[in-house]
OpenMM code with the backbone's topology and positions (N, CA, C; nanometers):
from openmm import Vec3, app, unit

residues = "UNK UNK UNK UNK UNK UNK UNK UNK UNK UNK UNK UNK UNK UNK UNK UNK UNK UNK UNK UNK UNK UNK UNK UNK UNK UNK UNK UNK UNK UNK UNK UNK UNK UNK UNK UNK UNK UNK UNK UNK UNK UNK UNK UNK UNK UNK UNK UNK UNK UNK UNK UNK UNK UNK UNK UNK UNK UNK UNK UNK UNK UNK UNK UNK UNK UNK UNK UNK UNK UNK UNK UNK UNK UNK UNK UNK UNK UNK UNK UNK UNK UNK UNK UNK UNK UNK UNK UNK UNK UNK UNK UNK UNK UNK UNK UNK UNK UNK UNK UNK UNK UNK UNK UNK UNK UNK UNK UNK UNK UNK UNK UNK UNK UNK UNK UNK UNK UNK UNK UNK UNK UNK UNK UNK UNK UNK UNK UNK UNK UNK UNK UNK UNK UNK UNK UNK UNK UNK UNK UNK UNK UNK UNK UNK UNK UNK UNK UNK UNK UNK UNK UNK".split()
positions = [
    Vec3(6.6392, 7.7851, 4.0044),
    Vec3(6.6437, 7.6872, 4.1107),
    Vec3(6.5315, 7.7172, 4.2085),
    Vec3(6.4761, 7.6017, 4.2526),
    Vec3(6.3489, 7.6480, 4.3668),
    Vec3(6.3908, 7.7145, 4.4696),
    Vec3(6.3702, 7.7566, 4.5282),
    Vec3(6.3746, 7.7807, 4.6948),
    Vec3(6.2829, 7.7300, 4.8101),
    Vec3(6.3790, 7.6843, 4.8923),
    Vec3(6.3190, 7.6158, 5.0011),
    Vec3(6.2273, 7.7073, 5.1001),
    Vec3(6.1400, 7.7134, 5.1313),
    Vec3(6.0387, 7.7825, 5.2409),
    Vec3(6.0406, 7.9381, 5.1686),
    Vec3(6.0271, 7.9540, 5.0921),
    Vec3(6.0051, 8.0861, 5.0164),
    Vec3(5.8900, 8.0487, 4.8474),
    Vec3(5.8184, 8.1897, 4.8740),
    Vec3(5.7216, 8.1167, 4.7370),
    Vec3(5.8117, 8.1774, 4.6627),
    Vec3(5.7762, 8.1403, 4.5439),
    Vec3(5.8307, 8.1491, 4.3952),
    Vec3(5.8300, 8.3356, 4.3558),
    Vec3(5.9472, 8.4426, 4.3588),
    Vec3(5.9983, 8.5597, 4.3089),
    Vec3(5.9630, 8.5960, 4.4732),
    Vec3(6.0377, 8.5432, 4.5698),
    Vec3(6.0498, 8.6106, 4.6746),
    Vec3(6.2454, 8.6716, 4.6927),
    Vec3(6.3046, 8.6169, 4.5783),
    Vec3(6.4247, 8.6022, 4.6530),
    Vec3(6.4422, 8.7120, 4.5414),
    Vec3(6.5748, 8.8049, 4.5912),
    Vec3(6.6353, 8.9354, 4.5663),
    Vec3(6.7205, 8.8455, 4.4189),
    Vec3(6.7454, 8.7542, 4.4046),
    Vec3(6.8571, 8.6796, 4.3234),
    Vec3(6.8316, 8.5245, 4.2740),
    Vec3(6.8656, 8.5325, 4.1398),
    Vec3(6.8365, 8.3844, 4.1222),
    Vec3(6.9713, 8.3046, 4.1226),
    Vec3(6.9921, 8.1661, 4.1758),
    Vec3(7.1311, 8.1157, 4.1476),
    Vec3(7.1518, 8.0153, 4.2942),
    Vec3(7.2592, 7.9806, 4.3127),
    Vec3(7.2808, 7.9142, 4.4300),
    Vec3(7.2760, 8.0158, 4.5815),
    Vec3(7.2788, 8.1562, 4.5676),
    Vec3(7.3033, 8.2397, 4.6647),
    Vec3(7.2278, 8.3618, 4.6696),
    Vec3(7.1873, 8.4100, 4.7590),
    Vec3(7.1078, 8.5535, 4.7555),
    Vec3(7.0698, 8.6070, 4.8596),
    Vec3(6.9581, 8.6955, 4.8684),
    Vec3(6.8695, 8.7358, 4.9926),
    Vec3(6.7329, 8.6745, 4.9935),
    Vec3(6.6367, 8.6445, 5.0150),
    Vec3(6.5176, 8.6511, 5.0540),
    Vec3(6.4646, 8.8257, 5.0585),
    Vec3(6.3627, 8.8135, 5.0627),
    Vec3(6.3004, 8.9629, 5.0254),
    Vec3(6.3074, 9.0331, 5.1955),
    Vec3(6.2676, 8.9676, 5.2562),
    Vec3(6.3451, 8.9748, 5.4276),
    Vec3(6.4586, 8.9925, 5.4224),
    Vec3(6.5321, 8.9821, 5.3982),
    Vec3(6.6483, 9.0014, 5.3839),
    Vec3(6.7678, 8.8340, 5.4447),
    Vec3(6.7513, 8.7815, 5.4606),
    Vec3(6.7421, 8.6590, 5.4953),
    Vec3(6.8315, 8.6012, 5.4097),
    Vec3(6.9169, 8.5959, 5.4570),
    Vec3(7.0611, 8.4979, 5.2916),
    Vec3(7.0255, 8.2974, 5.2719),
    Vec3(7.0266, 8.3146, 5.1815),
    Vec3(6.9943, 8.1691, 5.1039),
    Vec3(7.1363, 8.1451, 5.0686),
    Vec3(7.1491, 8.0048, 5.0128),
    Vec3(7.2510, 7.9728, 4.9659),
    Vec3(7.1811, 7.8133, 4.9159),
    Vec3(7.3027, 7.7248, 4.8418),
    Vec3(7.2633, 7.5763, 4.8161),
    Vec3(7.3318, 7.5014, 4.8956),
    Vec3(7.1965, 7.4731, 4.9727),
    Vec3(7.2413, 7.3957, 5.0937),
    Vec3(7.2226, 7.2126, 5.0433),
    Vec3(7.2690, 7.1256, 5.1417),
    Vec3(7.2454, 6.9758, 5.1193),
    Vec3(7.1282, 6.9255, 5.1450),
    Vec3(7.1231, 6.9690, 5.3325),
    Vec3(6.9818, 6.9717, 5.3593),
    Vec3(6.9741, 6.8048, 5.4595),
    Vec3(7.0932, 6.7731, 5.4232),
    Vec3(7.0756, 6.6067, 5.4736),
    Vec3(7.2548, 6.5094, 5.5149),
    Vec3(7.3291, 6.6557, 5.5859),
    Vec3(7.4699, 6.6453, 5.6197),
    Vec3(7.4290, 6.5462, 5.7614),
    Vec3(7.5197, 6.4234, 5.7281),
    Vec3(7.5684, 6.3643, 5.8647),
    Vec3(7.7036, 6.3084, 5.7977),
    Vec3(7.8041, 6.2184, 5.9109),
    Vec3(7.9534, 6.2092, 5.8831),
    Vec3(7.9346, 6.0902, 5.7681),
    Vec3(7.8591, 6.0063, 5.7216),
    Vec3(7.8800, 5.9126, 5.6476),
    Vec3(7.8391, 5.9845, 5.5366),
    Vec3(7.8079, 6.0617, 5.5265),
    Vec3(7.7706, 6.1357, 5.3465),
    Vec3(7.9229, 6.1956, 5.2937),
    Vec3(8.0325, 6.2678, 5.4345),
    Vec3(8.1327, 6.3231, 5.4155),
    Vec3(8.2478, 6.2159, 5.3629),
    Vec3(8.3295, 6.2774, 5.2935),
    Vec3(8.4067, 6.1378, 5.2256),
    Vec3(8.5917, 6.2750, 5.2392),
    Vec3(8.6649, 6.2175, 5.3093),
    Vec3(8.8433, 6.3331, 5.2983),
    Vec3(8.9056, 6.2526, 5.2691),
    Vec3(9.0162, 6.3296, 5.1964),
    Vec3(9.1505, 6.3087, 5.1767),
    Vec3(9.2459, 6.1635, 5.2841),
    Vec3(9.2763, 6.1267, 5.2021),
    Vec3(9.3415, 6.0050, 5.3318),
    Vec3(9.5393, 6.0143, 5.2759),
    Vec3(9.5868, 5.9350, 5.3231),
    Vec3(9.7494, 5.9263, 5.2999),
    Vec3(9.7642, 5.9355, 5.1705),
    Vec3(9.6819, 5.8225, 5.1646),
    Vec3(9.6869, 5.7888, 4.9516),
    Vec3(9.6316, 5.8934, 4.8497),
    Vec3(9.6036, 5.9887, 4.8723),
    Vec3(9.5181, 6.0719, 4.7719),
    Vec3(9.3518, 6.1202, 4.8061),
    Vec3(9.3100, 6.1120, 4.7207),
    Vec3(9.1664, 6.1428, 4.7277),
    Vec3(9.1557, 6.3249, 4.7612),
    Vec3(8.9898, 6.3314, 4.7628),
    Vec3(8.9780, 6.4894, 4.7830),
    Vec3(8.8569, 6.4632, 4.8542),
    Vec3(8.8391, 6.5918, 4.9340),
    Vec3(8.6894, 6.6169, 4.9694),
    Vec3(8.5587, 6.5992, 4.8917),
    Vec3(8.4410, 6.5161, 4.9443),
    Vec3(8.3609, 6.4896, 4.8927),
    Vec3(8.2350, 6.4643, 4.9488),
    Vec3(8.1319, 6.5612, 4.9187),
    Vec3(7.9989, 6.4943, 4.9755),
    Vec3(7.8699, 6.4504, 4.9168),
    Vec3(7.8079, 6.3090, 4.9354),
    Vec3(7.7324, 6.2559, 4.8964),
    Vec3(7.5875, 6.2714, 4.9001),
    Vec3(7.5353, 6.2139, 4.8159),
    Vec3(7.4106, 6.1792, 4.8837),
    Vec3(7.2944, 6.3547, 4.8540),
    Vec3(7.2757, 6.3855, 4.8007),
    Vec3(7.2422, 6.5258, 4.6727),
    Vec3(7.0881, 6.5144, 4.6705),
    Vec3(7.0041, 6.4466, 4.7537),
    Vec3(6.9009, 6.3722, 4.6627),
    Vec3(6.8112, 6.5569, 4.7537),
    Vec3(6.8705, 6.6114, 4.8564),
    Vec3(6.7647, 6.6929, 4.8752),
    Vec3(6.8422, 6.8128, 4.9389),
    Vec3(6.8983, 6.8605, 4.8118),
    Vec3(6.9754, 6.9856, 4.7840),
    Vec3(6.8239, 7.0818, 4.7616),
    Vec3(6.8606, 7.1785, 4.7928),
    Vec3(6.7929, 7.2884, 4.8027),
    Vec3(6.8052, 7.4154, 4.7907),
    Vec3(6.7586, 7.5491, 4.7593),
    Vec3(6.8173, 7.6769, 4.8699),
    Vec3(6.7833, 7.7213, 4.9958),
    Vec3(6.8382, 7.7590, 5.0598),
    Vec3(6.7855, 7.7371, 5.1749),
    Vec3(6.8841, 7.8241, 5.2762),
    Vec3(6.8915, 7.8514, 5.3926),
    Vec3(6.9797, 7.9008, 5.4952),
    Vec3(7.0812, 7.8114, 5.4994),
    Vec3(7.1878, 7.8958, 5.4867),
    Vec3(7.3181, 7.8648, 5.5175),
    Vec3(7.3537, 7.7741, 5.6532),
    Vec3(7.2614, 7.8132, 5.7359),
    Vec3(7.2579, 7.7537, 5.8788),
    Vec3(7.2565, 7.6466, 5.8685),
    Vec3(7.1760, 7.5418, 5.8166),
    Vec3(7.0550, 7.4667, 5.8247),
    Vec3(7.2030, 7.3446, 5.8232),
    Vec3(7.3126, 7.3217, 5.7426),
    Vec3(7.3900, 7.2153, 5.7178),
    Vec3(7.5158, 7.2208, 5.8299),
    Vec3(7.5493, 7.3407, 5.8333),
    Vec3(7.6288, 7.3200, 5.9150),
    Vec3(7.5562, 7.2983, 6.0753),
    Vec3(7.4428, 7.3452, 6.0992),
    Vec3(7.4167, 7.3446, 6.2656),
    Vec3(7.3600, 7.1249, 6.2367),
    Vec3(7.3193, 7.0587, 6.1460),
    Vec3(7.3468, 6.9434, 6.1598),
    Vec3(7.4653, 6.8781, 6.1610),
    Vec3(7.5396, 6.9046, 6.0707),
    Vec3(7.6840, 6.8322, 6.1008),
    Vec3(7.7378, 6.8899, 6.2170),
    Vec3(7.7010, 6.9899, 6.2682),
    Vec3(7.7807, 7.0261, 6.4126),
    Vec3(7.6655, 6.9213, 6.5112),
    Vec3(7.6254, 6.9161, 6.4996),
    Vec3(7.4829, 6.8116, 6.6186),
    Vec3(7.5246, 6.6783, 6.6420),
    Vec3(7.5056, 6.6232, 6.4533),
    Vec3(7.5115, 6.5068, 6.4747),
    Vec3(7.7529, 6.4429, 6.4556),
    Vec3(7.7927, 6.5581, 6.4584),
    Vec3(7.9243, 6.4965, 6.4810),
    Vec3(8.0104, 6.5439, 6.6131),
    Vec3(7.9737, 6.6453, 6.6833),
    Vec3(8.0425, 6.6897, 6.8101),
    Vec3(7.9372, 6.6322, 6.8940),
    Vec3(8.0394, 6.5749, 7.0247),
    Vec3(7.9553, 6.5700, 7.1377),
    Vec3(7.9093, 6.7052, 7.2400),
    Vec3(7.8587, 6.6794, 7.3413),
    Vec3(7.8713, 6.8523, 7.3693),
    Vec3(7.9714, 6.9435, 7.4007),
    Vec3(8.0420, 6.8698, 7.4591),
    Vec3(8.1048, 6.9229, 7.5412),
    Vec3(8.2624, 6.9975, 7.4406),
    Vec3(8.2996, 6.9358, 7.3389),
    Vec3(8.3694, 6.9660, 7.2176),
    Vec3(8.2957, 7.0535, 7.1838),
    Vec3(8.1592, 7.0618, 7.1484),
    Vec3(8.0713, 7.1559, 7.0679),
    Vec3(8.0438, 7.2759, 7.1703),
    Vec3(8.0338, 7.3066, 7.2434),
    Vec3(8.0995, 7.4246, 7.3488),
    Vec3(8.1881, 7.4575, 7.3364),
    Vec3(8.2866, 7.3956, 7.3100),
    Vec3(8.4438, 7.4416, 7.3200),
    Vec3(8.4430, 7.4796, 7.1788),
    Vec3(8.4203, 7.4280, 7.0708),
    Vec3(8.4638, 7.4774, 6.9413),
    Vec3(8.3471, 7.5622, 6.8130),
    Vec3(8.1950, 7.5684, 6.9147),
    Vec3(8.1111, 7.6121, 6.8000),
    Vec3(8.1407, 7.7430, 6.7491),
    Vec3(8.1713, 7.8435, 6.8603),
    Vec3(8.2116, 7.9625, 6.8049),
    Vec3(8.2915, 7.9940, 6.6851),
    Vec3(8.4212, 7.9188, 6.7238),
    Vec3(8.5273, 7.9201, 6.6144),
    Vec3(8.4998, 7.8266, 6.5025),
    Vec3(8.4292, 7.7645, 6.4737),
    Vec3(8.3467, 7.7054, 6.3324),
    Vec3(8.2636, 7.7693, 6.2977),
    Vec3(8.1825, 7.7919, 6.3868),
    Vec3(8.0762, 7.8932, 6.2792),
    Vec3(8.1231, 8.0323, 6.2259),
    Vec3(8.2979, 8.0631, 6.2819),
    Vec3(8.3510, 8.2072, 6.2070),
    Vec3(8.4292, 8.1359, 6.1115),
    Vec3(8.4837, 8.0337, 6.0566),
    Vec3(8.4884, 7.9765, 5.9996),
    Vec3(8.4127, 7.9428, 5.8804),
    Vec3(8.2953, 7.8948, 5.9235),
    Vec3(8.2398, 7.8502, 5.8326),
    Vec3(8.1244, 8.0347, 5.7321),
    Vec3(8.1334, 8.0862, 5.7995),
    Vec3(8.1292, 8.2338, 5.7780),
    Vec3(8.1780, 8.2502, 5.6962),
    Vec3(8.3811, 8.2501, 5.7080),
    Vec3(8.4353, 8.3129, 5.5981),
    Vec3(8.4127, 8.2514, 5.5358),
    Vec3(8.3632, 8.0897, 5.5022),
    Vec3(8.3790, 8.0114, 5.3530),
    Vec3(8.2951, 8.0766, 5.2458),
    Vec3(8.1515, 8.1045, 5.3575),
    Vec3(8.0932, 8.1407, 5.3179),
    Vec3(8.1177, 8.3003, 5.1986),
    Vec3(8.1491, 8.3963, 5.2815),
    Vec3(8.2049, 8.5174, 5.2325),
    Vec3(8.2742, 8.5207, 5.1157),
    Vec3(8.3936, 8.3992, 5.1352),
    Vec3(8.4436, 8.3659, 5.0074),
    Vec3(8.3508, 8.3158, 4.8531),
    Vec3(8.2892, 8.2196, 4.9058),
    Vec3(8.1532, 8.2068, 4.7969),
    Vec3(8.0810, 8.3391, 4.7504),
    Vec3(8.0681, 8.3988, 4.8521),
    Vec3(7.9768, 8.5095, 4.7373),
    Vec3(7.8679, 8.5732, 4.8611),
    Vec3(7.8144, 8.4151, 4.9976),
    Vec3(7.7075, 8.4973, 5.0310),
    Vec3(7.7503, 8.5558, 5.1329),
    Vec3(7.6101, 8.7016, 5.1745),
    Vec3(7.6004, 8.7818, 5.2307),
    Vec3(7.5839, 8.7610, 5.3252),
    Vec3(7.6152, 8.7354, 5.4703),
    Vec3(7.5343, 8.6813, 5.5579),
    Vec3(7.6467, 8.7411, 5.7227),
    Vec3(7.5487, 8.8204, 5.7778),
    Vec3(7.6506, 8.8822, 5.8780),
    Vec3(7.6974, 8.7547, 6.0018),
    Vec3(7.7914, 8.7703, 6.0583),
    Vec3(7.7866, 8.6681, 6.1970),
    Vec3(7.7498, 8.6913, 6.2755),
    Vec3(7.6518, 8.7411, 6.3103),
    Vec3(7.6179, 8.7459, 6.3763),
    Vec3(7.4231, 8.6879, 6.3762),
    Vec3(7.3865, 8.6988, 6.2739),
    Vec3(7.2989, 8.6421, 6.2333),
    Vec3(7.3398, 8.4721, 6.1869),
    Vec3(7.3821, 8.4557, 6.1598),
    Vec3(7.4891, 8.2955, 6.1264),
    Vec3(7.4364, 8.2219, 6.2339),
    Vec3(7.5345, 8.2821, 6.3690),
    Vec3(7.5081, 8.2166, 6.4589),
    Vec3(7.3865, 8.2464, 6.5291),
    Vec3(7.3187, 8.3166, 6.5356),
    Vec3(7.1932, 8.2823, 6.6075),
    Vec3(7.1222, 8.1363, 6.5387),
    Vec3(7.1083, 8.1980, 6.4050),
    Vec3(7.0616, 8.1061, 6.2808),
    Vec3(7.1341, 7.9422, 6.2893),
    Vec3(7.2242, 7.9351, 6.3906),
    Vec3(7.2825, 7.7954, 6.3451),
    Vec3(7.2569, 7.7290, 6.4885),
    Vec3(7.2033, 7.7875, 6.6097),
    Vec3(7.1352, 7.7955, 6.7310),
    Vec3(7.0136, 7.7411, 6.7000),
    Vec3(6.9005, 7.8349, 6.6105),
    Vec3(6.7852, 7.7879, 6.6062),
    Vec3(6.7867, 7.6754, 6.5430),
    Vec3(6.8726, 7.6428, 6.4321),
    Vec3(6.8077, 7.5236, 6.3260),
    Vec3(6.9112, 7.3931, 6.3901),
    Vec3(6.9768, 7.4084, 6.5090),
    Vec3(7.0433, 7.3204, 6.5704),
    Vec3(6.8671, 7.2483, 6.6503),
    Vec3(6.8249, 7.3452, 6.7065),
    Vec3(6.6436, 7.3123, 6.7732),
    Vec3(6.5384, 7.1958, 6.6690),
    Vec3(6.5859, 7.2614, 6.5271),
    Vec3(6.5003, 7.2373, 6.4626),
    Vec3(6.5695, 7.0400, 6.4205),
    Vec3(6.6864, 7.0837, 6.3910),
    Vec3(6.7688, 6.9472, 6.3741),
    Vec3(6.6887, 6.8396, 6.4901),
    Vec3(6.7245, 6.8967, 6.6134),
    Vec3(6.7123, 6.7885, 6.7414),
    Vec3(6.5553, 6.7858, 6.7383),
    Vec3(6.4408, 6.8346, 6.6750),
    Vec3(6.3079, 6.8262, 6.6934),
    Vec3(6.2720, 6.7155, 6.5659),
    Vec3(6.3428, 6.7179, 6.4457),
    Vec3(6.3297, 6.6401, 6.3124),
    Vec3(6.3951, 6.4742, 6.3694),
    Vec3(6.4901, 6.4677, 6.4708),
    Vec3(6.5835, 6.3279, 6.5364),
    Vec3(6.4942, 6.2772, 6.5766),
    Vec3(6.4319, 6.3305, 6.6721),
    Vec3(6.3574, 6.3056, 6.7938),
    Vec3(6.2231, 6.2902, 6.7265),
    Vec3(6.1677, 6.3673, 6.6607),
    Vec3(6.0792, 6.2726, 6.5605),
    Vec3(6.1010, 6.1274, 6.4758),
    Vec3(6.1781, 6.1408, 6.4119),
    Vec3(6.2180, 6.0014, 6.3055),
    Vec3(6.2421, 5.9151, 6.4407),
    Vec3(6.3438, 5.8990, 6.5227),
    Vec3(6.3325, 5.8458, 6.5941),
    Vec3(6.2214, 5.7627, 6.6832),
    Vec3(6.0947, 5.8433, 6.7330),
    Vec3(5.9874, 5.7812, 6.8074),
    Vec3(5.9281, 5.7266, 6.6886),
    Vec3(5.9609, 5.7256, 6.5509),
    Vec3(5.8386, 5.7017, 6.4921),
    Vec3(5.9026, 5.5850, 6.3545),
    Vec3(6.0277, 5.5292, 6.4361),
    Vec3(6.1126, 5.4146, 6.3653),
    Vec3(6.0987, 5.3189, 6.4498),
    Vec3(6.1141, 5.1998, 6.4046),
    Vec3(6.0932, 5.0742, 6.4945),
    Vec3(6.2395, 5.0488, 6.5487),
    Vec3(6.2458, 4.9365, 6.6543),
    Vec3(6.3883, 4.9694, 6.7267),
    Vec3(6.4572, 4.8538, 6.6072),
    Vec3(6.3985, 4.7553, 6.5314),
    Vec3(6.5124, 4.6922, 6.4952),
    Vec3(6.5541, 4.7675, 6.3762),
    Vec3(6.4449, 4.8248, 6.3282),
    Vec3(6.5487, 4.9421, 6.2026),
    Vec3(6.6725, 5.0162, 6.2464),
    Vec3(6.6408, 5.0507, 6.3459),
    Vec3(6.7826, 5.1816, 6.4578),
    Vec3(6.8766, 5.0796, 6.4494),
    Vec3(6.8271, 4.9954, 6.5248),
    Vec3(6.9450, 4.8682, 6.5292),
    Vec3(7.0713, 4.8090, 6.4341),
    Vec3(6.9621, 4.7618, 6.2815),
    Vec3(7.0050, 4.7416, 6.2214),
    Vec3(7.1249, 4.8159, 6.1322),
    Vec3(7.0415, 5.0200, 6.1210),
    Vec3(7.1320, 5.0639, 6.0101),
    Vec3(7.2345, 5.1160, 6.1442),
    Vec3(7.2129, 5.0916, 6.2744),
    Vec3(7.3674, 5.1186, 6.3402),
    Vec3(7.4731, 5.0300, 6.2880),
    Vec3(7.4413, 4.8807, 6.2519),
    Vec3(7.5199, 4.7950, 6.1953),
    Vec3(7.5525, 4.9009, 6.0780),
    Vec3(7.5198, 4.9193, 5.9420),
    Vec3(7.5386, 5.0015, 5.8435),
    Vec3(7.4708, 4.9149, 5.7594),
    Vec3(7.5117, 4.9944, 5.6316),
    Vec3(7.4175, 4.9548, 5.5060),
    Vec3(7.4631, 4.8271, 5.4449),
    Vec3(7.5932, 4.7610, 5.4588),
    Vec3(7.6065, 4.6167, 5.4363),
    Vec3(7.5315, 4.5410, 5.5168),
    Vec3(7.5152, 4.5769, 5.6442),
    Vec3(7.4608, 4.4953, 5.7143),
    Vec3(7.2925, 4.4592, 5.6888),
    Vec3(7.2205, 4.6211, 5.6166),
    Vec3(7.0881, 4.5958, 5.5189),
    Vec3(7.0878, 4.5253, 5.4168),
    Vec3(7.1612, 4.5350, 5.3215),
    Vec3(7.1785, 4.4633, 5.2393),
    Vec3(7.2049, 4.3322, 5.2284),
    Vec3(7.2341, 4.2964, 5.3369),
    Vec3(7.2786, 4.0860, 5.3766),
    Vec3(7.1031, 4.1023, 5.3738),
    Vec3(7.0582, 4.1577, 5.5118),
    Vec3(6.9204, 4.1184, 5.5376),
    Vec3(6.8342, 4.1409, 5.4033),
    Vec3(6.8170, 4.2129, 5.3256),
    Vec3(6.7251, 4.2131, 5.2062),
    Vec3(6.7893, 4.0897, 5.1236),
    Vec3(6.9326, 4.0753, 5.0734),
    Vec3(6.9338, 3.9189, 4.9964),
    Vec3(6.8926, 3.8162, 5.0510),
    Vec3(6.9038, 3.8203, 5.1818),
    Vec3(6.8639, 3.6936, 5.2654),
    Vec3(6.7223, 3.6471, 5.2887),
    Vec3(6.6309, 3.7731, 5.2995),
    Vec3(6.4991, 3.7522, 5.2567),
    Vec3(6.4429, 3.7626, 5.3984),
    Vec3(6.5603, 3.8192, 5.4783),
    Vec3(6.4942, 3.8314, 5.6055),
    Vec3(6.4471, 3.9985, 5.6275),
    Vec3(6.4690, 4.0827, 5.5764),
    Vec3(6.4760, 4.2209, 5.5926),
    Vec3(6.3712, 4.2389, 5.4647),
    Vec3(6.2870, 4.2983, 5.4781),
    Vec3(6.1933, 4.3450, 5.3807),
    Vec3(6.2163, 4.4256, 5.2681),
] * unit.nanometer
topology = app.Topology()
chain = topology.addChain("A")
for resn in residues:
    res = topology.addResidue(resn, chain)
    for name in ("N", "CA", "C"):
        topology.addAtom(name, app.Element.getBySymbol(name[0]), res)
């Protein structure tokens, strides 16, 4: 499997999980978590599920959860509860296999929370407002406009 921001026989391990030669824990991350990719359990059945694969990677463990913590808590929830998710999301981790202390986690889910809000704030200045507009409607609402011949 490739690895993301590492050249090729840098990593201690080949597979979904490892170190970096830094010592630096990888794992297979999504790379592209927001709440509409997430799909739960409802009254009727179903299971956990997440979509949308197109830019899976290896990569820091950080990198998915400090977006789904961004783009789904407001702040003031995300103060109150980041600590206790990111020990959380720690043990899942632990349970999987990777190595990764917490304390490094969370710094790591600090910085790439920076990096998240610097990648927004890009796409953002550099999208037109009726695109924002539109996919706030959602993706039915693209899809009328492309049959209709009004949406490109």
């Amino acid at each position: 499997m490739a690895t993301s921001g590492a050249s090729p026989g840098s990593c201690t391990t080949a597979g979904t999980h490892g170190r970096y030669r830094d010592g630096t824990p990888f794992s297979l991350v999504h790379s592209d978590y927001h709440p509409k990719q997430l799909f739960f359990p409802t009254e009727r059945g179903g299971r956990f599920a997440v979509f949308d694969w197109q830019t899976v990677a290896s990569g820091p463990p950080a990198i998915d959860l400090a977006r789904i913590l961004l783009k789904r808590l407001r702040p003031e929830p995300l103060r109150q509860h980041q600590h206790d998710l990111v020990e959380r999301y720690h043990a899942a981790l632990g349970r999987a296999g990777v190595d990764a202390s917490l304390e490094h986690l969370q710094r790591d889910v600090r910085s790439k929370m920076l990096v998240t809000l610097y990648i927004t704030v890009f796409i953002l200045a550099n999208t037109h407002v009726e695109t924002l507009a539109a996919a706030a409607r959602g993706v039915d609402y693209l899809r009328n406009q492309q049959s209709s011949g009004i949406w490109p």
